[in-house]
N, C-alpha and C positions, 0 to 999 in steps of 0.2 A: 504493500500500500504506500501512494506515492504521500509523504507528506504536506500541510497545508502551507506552513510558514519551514522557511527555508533562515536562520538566523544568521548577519555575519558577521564578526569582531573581529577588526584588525588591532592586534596587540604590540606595544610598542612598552617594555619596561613598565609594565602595570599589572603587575602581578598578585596584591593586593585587592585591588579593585575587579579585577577580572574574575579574581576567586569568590568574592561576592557577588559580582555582577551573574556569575554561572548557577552559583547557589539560588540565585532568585529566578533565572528562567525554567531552572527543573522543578521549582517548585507549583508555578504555573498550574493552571484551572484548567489548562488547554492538555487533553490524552498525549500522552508521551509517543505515541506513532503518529501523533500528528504534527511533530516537534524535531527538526534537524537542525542541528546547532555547529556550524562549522567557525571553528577561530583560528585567523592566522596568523602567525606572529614573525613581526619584522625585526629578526635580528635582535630579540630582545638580551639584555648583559645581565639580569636579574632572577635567572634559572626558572622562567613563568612555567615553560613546557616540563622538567623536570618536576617540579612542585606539582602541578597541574594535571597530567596525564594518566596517575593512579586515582586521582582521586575523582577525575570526570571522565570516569570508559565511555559513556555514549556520546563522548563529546567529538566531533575530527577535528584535529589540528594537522595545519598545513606549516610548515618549517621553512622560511624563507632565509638566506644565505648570507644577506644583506638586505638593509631597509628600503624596502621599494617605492615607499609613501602610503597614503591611503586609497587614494585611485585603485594603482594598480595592484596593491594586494587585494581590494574587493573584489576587486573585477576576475581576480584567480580565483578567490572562492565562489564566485558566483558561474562557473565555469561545473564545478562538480555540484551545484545545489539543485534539488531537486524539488522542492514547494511551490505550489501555486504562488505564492507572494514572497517576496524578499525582502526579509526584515534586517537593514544596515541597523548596525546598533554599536556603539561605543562600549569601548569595556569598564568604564568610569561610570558608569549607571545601575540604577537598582529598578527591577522591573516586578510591581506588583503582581499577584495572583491573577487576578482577575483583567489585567492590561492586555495578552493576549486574545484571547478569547471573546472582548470584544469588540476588539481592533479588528478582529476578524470579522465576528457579525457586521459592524458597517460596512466591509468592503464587500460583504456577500451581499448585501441590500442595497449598495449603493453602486452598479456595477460601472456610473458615469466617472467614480470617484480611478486614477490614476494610482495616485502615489497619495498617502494619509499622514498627517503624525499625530499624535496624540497632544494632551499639554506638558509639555516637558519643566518640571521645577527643580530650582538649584534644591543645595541641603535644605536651606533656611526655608521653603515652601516657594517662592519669588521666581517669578516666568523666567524661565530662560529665552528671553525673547529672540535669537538667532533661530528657536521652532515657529516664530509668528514672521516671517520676513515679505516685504516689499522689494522690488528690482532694484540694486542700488543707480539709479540712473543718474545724471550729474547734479541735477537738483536734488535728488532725494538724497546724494549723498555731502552731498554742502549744507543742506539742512541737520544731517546727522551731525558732522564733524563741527559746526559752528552752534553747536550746541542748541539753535532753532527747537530742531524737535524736542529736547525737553523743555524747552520754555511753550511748548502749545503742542503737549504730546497725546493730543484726542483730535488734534487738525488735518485734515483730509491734504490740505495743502504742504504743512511742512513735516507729518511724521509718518510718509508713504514708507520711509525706511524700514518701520518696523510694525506699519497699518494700523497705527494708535488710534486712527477710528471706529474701527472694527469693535463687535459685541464680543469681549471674551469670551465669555457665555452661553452662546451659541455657536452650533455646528455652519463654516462658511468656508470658501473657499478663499485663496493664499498664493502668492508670487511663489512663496519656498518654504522650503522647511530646513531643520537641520539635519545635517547625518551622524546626527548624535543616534535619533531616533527616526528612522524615511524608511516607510510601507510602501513598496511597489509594485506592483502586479509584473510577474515577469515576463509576461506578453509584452508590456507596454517597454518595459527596461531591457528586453531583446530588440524591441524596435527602435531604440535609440543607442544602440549599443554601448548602452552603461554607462558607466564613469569617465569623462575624457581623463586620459594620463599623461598630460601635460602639467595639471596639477599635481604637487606632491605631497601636500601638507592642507592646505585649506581650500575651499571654492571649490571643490569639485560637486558640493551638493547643491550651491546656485543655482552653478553652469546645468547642471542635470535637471533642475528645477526649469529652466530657461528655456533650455531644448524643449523639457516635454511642454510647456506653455504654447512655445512656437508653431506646435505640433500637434493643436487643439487638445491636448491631456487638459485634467483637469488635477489642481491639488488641497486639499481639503483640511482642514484643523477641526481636530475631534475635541473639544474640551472636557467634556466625560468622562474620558481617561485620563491616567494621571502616571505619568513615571518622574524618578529622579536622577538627576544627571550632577556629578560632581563639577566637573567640564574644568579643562586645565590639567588633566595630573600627569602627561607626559610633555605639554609644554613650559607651565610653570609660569605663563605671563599673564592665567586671570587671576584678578584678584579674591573670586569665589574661593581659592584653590592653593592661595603661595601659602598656605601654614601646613598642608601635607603634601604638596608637591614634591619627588624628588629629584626637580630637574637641576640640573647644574648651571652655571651661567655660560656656557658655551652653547646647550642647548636654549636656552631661553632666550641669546640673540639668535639664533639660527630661526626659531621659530616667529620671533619679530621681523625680521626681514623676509620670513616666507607670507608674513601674514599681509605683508603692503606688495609685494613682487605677485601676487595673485590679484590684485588690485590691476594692478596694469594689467595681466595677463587676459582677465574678466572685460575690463575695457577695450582692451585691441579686438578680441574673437569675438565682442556685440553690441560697441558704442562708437570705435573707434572710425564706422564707414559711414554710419549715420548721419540723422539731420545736425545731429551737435558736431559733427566732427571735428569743427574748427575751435573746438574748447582743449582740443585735446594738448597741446603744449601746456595750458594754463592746469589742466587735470592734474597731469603728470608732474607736475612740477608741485601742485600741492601734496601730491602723493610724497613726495621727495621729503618737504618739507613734516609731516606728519610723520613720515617715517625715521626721520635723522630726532625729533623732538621724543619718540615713544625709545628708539636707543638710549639718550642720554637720560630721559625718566628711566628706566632699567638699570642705568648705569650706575646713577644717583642712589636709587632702591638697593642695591648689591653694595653700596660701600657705605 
């Protein structure tokens, strides 16, 4: 019997998290035949797989050689998965009983729905708002970074970044979601052929989000359901996250400059030929600017 949800966690030195994170999806409401959980790990130095391996048998782990990113290690598990739906999932979250099973009833009743996420909360209960996302297009995202949207962050006009007008509260449809937590039907995620691997580290679940938009999918926010996401514990640069991070300061620039370098990357591949096109120096150059400022805050933070 072919499984319904097909799970995938790419593992990066979260060994920790990953072990609770495993503990909460076998514990699940959802029948264990209907449950395949593949996790792959990217070169982790923290013995995840050693630790891990006796203690989750029904678990597959794929053993990567070197860190391939997150793109493309999904995209290898999602190559042997065999569920109806493709549950990407981070190994830094905890996945209640009952989040399965009805993550699945709406995709079964809602057959127009693509790709779903649930409401994803940090520890503290607080949205992790990268699961409620808008396009970042060059207004929306000038209104993010000049702080606009939180000065009128229910405004249709300046908080498209993160759709602050939006009913939390009700089931609506979404620019994006995050790939903390992204429910995809794998018809739909074969017809877009999955994750671009251009990205290494962040934006691949925009871009994916973007495509399937493009491509009349549609994508949906469940607020009914509820998981929680630690978010940060293999880069170490959100501040949910630096008091159990165990990232080093070599990774934590690495992963600041992955986080602005996808910024440009996202620009060029769906803003850069457009009507705005001629922003695009002034873009870039704020990107520059934003990016050398969140170094030297790291910098400042570390010493």
């Amino acid at each position: 019997m072919k499984p319904i949800f097909s799970v995938i966690i790419v593992s990066f030195n979260s060994k920790k998290f990953l072990d609770q994170c495993l503990a909460s999806l076998l514990n699940t409401a959802l029948d264990n035949n209907k449950l395949e959980i593949i996790v792959i790990d990217n070169a982790s130095t923290d013995g995840t797989y050693k630790f891990l391996q006796k203690k989750y048998p029904t678990v597959h782990f794929q053993l990567n050689s070197q860190n391939l990113g997150f793109a493309k290690a999904n995209n290898l598990g999602i190559k042997n998965a065999r569920g109806k739906y493709i549950l990407l999932l981070n190994p830094d979250t905890l996945v209640p009983e009952d989040c399965l099973p009805e993550m699945a009833d709406f995709m079964e009743k809602n057959k127009n729905a693509a790709i779903a996420t649930c409401r994803v909360e940090m520890a503290d209960g607080t949205l992790d708002d990268a699961c409620h996302r808008g396009f970042p297009s060059p207004w929306n995202a000038f209104c993010h970074f000049t702080y606009l949207a939180n000065i009128f962050p229910s405004s249709l006009i300046f908080n498209g970044y993160h759709l602050g007008y939006r009913n939390l509260n009700k089931i609506h449809q979404i620019d994006s979601c995050a790939g903390a937590f992204m429910l995809v039907r794998k018809s739909v995620g074969d017809r877009l052929n999955w994750l671009d691997e251009d990205y290494f580290w962040y934006g691949e679940d925009l871009d994916f989000c973007f495509r399937a938009k493009q491509a009349s999918f549609k994508v949906f926010f469940v607020p009914f359901v509820k998981m929680i996401h630690y978010k940060g514990i293999s880069s170490g640069i959100k501040k949910h996250s630096l008091h159990f991070s165990t990232a080093d300061k070599k990774t934590k620039i690495a992963s600041t400059r992955a986080r602005f370098e996808v910024m440009r990357l996202f620009y060029r591949k769906h803003y850069r030929h457009g009507r705005q096109s001629w922003l695009s120096p002034l873009i870039f150059a704020m990107i520059a600017i934003l990016e050398n400022l969140s170094l030297l805050k790291l910098k400042l933070n570390e010493n």
